[in-house]
VEXPA-697430 format. One record per residue (C-alpha): x, y, z negated; chain. Coordinates in steps of 0.2 Angstrom, whole numbers, plus 2048, in hexadecimal, padded with zeros to 3 digits. Layout:
BEGIN
<node X="X" Y="Y" Z="Z" mol="A"/>
...
***
This chain:
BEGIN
<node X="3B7" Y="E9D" Z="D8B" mol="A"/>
<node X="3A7" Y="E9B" Z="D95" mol="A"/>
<node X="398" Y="EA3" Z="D91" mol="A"/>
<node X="384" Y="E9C" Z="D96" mol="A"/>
<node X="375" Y="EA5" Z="D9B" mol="A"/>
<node X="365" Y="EA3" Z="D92" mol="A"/>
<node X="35E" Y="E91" Z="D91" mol="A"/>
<node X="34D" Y="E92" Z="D8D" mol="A"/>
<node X="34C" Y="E81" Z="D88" mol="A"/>
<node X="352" Y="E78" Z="D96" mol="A"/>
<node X="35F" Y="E6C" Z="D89" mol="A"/>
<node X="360" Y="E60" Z="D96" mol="A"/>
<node X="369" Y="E6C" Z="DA1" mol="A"/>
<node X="373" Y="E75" Z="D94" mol="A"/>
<node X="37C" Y="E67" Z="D8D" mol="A"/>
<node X="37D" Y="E60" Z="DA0" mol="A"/>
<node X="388" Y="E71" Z="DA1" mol="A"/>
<node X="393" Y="E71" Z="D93" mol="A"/>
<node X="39A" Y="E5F" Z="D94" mol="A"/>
<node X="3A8" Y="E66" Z="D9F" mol="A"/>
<node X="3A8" Y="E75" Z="D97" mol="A"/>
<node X="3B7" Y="E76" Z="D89" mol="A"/>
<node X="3AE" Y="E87" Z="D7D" mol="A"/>
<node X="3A0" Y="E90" Z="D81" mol="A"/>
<node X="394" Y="E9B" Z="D7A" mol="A"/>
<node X="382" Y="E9D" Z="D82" mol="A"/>
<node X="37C" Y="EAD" Z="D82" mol="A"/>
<node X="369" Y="EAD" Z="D79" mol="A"/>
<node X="358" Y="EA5" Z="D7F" mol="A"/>
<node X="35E" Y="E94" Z="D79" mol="A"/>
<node X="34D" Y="E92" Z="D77" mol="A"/>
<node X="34F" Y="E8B" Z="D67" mol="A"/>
<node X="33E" Y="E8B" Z="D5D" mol="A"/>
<node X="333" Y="E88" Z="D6D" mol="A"/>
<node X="338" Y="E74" Z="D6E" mol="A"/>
<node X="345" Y="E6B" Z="D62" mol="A"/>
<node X="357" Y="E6F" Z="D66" mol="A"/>
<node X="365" Y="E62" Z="D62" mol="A"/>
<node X="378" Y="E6F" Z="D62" mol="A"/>
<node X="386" Y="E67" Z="D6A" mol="A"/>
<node X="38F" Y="E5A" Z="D5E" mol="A"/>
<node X="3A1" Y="E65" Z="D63" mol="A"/>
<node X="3A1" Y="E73" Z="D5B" mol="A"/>
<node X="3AC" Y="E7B" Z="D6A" mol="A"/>
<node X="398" Y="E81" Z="D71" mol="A"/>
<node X="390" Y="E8E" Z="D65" mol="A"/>
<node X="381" Y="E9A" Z="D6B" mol="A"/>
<node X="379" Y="EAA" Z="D64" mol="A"/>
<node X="367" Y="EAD" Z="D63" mol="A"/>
<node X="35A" Y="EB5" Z="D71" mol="A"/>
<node X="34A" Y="EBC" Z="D6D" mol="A"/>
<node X="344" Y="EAE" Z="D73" mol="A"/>
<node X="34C" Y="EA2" Z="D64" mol="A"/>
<node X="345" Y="EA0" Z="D53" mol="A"/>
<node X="34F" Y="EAA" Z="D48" mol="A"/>
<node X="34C" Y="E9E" Z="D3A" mol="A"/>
<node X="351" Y="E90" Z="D42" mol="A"/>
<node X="360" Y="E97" Z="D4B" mol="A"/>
<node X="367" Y="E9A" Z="D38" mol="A"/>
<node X="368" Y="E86" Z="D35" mol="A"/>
<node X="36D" Y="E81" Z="D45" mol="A"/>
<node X="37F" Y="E7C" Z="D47" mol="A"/>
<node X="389" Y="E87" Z="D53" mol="A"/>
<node X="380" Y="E96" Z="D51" mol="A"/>
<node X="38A" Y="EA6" Z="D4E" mol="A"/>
<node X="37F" Y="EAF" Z="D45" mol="A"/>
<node X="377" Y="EC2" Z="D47" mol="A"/>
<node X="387" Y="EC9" Z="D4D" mol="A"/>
<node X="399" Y="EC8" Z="D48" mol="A"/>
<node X="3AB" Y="EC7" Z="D52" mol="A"/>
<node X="3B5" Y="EB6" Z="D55" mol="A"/>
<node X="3C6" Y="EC0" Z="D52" mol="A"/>
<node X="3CE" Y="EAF" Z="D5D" mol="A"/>
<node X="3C7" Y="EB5" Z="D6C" mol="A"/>
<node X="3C5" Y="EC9" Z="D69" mol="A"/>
<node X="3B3" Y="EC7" Z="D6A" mol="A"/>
<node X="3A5" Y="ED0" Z="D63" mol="A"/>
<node X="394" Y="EC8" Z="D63" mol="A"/>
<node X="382" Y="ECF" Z="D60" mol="A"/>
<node X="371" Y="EC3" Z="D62" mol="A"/>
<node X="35E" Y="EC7" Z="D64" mol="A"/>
<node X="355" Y="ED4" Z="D70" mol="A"/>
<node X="343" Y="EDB" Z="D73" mol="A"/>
<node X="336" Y="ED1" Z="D7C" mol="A"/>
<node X="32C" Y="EDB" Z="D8A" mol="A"/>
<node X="31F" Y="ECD" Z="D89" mol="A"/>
<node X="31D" Y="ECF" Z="D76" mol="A"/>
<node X="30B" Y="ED1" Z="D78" mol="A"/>
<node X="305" Y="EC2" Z="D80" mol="A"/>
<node X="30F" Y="EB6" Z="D75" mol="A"/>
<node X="30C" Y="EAE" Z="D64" mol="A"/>
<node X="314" Y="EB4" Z="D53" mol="A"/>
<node X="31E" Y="EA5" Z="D4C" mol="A"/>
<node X="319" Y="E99" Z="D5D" mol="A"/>
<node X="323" Y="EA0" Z="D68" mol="A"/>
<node X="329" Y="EB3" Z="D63" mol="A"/>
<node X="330" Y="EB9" Z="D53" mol="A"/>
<node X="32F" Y="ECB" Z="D48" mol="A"/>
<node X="341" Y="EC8" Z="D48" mol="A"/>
<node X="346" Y="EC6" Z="D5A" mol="A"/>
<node X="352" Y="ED6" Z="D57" mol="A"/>
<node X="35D" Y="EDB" Z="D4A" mol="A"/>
<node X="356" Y="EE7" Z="D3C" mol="A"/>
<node X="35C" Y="EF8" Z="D39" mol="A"/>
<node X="369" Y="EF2" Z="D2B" mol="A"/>
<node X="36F" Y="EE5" Z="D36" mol="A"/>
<node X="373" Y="EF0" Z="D44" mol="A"/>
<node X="37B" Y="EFD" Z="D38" mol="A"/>
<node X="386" Y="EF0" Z="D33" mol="A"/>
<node X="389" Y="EE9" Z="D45" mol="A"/>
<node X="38F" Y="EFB" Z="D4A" mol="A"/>
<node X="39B" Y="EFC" Z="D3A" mol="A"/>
<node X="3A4" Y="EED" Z="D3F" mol="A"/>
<node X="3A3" Y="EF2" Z="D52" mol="A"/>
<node X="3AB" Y="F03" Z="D4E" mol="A"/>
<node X="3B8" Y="EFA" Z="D45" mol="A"/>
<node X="3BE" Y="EED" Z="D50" mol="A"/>
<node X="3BD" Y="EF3" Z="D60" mol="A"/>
<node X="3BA" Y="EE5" Z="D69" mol="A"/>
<node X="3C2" Y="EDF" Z="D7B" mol="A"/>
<node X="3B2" Y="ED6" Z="D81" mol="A"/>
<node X="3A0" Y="ED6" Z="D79" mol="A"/>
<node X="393" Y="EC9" Z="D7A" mol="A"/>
<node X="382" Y="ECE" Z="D79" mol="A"/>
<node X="36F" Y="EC6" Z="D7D" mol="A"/>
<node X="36A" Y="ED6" Z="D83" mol="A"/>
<node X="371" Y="EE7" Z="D87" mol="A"/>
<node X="375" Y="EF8" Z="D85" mol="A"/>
<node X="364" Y="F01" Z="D8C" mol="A"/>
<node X="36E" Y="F0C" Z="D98" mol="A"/>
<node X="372" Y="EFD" Z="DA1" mol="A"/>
<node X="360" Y="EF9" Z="DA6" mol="A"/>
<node X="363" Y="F03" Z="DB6" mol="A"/>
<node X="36F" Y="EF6" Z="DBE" mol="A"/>
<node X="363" Y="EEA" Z="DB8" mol="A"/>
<node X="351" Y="EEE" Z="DBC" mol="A"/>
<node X="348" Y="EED" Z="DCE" mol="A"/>
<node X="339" Y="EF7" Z="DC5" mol="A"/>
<node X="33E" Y="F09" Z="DC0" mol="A"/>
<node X="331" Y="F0A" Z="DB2" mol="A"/>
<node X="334" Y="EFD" Z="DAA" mol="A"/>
<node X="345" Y="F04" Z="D9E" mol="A"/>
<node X="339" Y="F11" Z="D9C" mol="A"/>
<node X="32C" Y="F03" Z="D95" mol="A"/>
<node X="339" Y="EFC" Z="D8D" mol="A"/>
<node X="33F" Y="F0D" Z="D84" mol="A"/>
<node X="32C" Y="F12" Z="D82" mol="A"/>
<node X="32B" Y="F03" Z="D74" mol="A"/>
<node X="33D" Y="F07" Z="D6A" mol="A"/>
<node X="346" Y="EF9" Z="D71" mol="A"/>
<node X="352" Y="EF6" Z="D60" mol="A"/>
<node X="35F" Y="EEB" Z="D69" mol="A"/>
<node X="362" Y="EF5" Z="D78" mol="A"/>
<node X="362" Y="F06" Z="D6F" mol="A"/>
<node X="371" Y="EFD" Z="D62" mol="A"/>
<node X="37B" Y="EF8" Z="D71" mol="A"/>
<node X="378" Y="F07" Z="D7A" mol="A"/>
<node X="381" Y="F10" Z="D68" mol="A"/>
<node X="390" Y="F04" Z="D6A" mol="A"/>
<node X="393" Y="F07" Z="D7A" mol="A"/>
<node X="394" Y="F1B" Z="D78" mol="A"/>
<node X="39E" Y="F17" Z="D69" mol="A"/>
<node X="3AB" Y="F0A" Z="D72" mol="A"/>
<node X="3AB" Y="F04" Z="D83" mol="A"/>
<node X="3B4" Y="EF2" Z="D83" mol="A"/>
<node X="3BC" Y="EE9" Z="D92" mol="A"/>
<node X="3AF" Y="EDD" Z="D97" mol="A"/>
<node X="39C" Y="EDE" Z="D92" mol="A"/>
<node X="392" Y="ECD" Z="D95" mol="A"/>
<node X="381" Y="ECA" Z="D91" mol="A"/>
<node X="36F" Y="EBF" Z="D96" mol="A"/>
<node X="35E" Y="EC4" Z="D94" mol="A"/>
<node X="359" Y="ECB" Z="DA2" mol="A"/>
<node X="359" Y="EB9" Z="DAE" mol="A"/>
<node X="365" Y="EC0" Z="DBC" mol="A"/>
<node X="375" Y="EC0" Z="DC1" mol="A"/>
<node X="37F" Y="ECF" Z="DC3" mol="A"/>
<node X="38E" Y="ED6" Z="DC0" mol="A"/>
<node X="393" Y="EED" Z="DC1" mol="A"/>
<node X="39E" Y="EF8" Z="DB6" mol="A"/>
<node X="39B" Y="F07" Z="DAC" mol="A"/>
<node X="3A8" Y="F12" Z="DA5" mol="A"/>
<node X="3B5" Y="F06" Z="DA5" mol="A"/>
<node X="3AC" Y="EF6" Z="D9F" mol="A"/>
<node X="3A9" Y="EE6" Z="DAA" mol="A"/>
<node X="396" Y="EE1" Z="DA8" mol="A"/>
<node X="391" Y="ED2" Z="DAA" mol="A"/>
<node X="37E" Y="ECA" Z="DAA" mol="A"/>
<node X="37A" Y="EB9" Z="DAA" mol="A"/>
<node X="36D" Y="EB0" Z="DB4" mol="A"/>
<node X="362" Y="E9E" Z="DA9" mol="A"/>
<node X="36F" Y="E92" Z="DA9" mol="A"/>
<node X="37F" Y="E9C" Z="DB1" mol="A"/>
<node X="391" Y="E9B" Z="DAB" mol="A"/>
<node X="39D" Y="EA7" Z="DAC" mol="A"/>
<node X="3AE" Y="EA5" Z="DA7" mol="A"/>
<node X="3BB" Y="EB2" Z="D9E" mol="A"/>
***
C-alpha cells in the first residue's frame, strides 16, 4: 500500500503519481472543492478528506473513504478532516468549510471503533496534538493551535493514550518527517510524497 501527501489540487501531478502505483490512499488536502476533481477510474486509489476539501462534495466522489472507518484487509484505521490555522482569512463555502473536523458524535464513535479494533497502522489528515513538538519550528504555535480547541488533534491525542499502534502516518502539516513515540513509527508526509508500508 502507498500512501500520498496532501495534493492541494495539483491533479496533474497526482494522477502523474499513481499510474505506477498498484493501491494507494492520499492522505487529506486533495483539494477537492477548490477546482473540479476527476478520481481515479481504478478504484485501487481512494483518498480521505483534509480540511482543505469540501465535505459535501467528498461524500459523492468516488474513492472516498468516508469520515473514519477500518479497511479490515489491510489492518488499517482511517480518520479525515483537521483544523485550519488560516481559518480567518478564508472564505466559508469558497475555500473552508464549518465541517473541516469531525463533530463531537463522530469522534465518539471513532474512538468506540478505535478502542475495539486495535489497529496495527492508522491513517490520519492530522495528528495527535502531542505530536506538534516533532513538528513545529515555532514553539507557540501548538499553544495557538490548543488556544482554539483543535477538535482533530485533541481526538487523536485520546486514541493514542488509549492505544498506541505500530505505525502512525499522516499529512497536513507540508513536511516530511519521520520519529517515534512510545513504540509507534510516525510518519508525516510532505505535498505530493509517497511512502510505502
Amino acid at each position: 500500500m502507498h500512501f500520498i501527501g496532501d495534493v492541494h489540487a495539483k491533479f496533474a501531478d497526482y494522477h502523474r503519481l499513481i499510474q505506477d502505483l498498484p493501491e494507494s490512499i492520499q492522505l487529506g488536502d486533495m483539494g477537492i472543492g477548490f477546482r473540479d476533481f476527476t478520481p481515479s477510474e481504478n478504484e485501487n486509489h481512494r483518498f480521505i478528506r483534509g480540511n482543505h476539501d469540501n465535505p459535501h462534495i467528498c461524500m459523492l466522489t468516488p474513492g472516498y473513504l468516508g469520515e473514519f472507518g477500518y479497511l479490515e484487509e489491510h489492518e488499517i484505521f482511517f480518520l479525515g478532516g483537521a483544523w485550519s490555522i488560516d481559518q480567518a482569512y478564508r472564505i466559508e463555502g469558497r475555500d473552508w468549510w464549518p465541517e473541516e473536523e469531525l463533530d463531537y458524535a463522530q469522534f465518539s464513535d471513532a474512538m468506540e471503533l478505535y478502542k475495539k479494533i486495535r489497529p496495527k497502522t492508522v491513517i490520519t489528515h492530522g495528528c495527535p496534538f502531542s505530536m506538534y513538538d516533532f513538528l513545529m519550528d515555532n514553539p507557540l504555535t501548538p499553544i495557538k493551535i490548543k488556544k482554539h480547541k483543535c477538535r482533530t488533534a485533541s481526538a487523536l491525542d485520546a486514541m493514542f493514550q488509549e492505544h498506541q499502534p505500530e505505525k502512525w502516518i499522516f499529512a497536513h502539516f507540508h513536511r516530511s518527517a519521520e520519529f517515534e513515540m512510545n513504540g509507534t513509527f510516525f510518519k508525516a508526509l510532505n505535498e505530493l510524497e509517497i511512502f510505502e508500508l
